[in-house]
N, C-alpha and C positions, 0 to 999 in steps of 0.2 A: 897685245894678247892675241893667241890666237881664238878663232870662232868655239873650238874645245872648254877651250878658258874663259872667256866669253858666257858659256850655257852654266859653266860649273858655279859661273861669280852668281848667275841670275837662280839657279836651284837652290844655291845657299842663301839667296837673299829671302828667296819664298819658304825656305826650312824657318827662317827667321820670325818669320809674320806668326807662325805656330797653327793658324786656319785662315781658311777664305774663301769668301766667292768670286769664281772669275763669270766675268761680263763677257759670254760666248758667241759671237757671230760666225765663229766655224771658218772666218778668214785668217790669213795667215801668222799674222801678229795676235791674236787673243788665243789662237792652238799654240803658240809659242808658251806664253803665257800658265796655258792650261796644263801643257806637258811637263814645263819648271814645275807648275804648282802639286802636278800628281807625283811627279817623282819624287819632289821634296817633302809633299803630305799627305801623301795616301788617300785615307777615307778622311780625311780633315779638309779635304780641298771638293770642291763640288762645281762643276761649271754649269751656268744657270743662261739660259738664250730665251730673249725674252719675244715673240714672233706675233707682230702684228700688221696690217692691209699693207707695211709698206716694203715686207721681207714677202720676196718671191718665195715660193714652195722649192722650189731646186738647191735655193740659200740654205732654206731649213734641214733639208735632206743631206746638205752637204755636214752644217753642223753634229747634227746626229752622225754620221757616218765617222766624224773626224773625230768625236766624240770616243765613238767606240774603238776607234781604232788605237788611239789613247792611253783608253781603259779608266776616266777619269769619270766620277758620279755625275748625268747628264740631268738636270732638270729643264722641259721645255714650260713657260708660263706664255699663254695668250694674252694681249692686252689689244683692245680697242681701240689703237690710237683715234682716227675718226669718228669717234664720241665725241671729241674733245674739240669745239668753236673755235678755243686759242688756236690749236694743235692746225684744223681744216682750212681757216683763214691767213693760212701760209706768210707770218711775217717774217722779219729779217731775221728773230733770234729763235727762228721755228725750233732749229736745233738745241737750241738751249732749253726749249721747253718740253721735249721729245726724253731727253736724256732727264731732266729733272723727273720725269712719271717714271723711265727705265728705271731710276735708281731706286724708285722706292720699293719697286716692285726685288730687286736685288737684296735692299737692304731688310726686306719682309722675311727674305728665304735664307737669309745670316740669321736673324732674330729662329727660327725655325731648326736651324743647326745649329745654334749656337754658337757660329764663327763671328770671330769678330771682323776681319776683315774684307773689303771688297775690294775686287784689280780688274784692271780693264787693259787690252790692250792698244793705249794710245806710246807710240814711238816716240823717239827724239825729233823729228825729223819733221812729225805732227803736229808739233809747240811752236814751230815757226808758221806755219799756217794762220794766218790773222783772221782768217775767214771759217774759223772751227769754233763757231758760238759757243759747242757744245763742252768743250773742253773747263769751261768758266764753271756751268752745272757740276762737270765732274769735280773740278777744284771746290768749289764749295760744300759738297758733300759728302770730302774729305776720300774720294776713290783713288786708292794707291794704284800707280802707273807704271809697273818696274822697269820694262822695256827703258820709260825716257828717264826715268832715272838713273838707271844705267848706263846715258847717253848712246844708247842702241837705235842707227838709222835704218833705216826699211833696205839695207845693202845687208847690215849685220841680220836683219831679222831673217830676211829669205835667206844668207848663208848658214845663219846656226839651224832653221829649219831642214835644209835639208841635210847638214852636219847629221842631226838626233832622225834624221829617216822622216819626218812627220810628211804622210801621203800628201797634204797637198801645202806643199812648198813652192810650188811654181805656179800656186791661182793665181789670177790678176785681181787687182783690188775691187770691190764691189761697195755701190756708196745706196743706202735707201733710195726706192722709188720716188719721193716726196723731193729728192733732188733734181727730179727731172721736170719740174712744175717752176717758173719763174715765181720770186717772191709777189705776193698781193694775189697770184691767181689762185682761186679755190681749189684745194686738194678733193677731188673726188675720188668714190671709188670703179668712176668709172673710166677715170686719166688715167689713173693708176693700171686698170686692167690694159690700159691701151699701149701703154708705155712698154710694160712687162712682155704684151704679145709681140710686140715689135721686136725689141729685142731676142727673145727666141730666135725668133725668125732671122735676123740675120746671122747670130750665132750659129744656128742650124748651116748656113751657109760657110763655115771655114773662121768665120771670126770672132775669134777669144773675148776680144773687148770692146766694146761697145756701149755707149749711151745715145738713148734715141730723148732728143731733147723736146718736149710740148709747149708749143709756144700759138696760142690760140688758133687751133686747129691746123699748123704746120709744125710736120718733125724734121728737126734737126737731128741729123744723124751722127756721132763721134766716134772715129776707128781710127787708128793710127798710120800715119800716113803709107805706112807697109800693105796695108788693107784698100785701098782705095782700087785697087783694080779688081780686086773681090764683089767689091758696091758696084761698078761702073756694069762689069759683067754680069750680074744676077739683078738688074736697075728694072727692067721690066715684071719681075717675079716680086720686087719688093715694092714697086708702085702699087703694083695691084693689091698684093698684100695688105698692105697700109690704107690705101682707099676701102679696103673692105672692112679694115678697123674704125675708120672714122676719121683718118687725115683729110685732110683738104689737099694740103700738098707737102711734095717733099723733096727737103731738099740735105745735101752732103756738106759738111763747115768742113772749107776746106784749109784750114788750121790745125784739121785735124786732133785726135786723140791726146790730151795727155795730163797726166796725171793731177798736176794740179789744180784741173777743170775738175777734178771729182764731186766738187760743192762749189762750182761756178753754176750760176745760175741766170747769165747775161740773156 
């Protein structure tokens, strides 16, 4: 099938469902998602992003931006994640328990529309992942996933996106803040801010992608090995940086970037 035929199989699949809410992070695979679901359902399709301590404000912006560009009904819902003991004592199936409150809060804003169904976009590609606690939440609460049903890989999703024009077809993946925190170590909200300000900062410098890892007061820095002479040369602007945030020290994993560190959390 070509990428054409490919969008056409996944619009008809979402004509199919009759309404829904999609699970909107404004990354590339749930705009895919969002795009099938408004072409296929018009005012019957509603993307819903649910933005709490551990979705950066530029994430959100992005959302809404990709949202409108769309044209698809944009609901944003605040939640609290850090209320939540389970949620801040950062165990293994964090993610599992993260996406169990996302859903409910999704499944509120179906009940509210009246749609029956809720999609999310998880890929094919993200089923092979043994370390996506999260996915187990979504199977149990029954959130259709057309991408992997359609056995659509993160190759097919970024070609059919930019196939149908969608503005950002060539972001790089973006995984919550709360993943840059090793498991057992306390999610604060003041990691969190430290994490976020890092990263800026080196993106600010040329680099697309980036995870600044906290690992009791040393960051670990992740950029793909393309990147590494980017870090080397701006190394005195980002100690200092980072010293002013709260690092102790910092250092470069020189394994470098990739992709499926995105919920590594070593």
């Amino acid at each position: 099938m070509t990428l054409k035929e490919k969008y056409v199989a996944l619009r008809d699949f979402m004509s199919g469902l009759g309404s829904c809410v999609v699970a909107f992070s404004g990354g590339v695979d749930s705009s895919l998602v969002a795009k099938a679901a408004f072409d296929a359902l018009g005012r019957n399709a509603v993307a819903v992003t649910v933005k709490s301590e551990t979705m950066p404000d530029f994430e959100l912006e992005c959302a809404v931006s990709v949202a409108g560009e769309i044209g698809i009904r944009h609901v944003v819902v605040r939640r609290e994640a850090l209320k939540s003991k389970a949620f801040t004592n950062n165990p293994v199936d964090r993610c599992y328990l993260c996406k169990k409150d996302g859903v409910k809060i999704l499944r509120d804003v179906a009940r509210e529309y009246n749609f029956k169904f809720i999609v999310d976009g998880t890929n094919a590609d993200d089923l092979a992942d043994s370390g996506r606690t999260g996915l187990l939440a979504l199977e149990e609460e029954g959130v259709v996933s057309p991408l992997a049903l359609a056995g659509l890989v993160k190759q097919d999703v970024v070609g059919i996106a930019r196939e149908v024009n969608l503005p950002n077809a060539g972001k790089p993946p973006f995984s919550c803040l709360a993943t840059r925190i090793p498991f057992g170590e306390e999610i604060t909200p003041g990691k969190l801010a430290m994490v976020e300000r890092a990263e800026e900062f080196i993106k600010n410098s040329g680099v697309m992608q980036v995870r600044v890892r906290l690992h009791d007061g040393t960051a670990r820095i992740e950029v793909p090995d393309s990147d590494f002479g980017k870090i080397i040369k701006n190394r005195g602007l980002i100690v200092n940086e980072f010293k002013n945030l709260g690092f102790n020290y910092i250092t470069l994993d020189l394994e470098g970037y990739k992709i499926k560190n995105r919920n590594n959390l070593h």
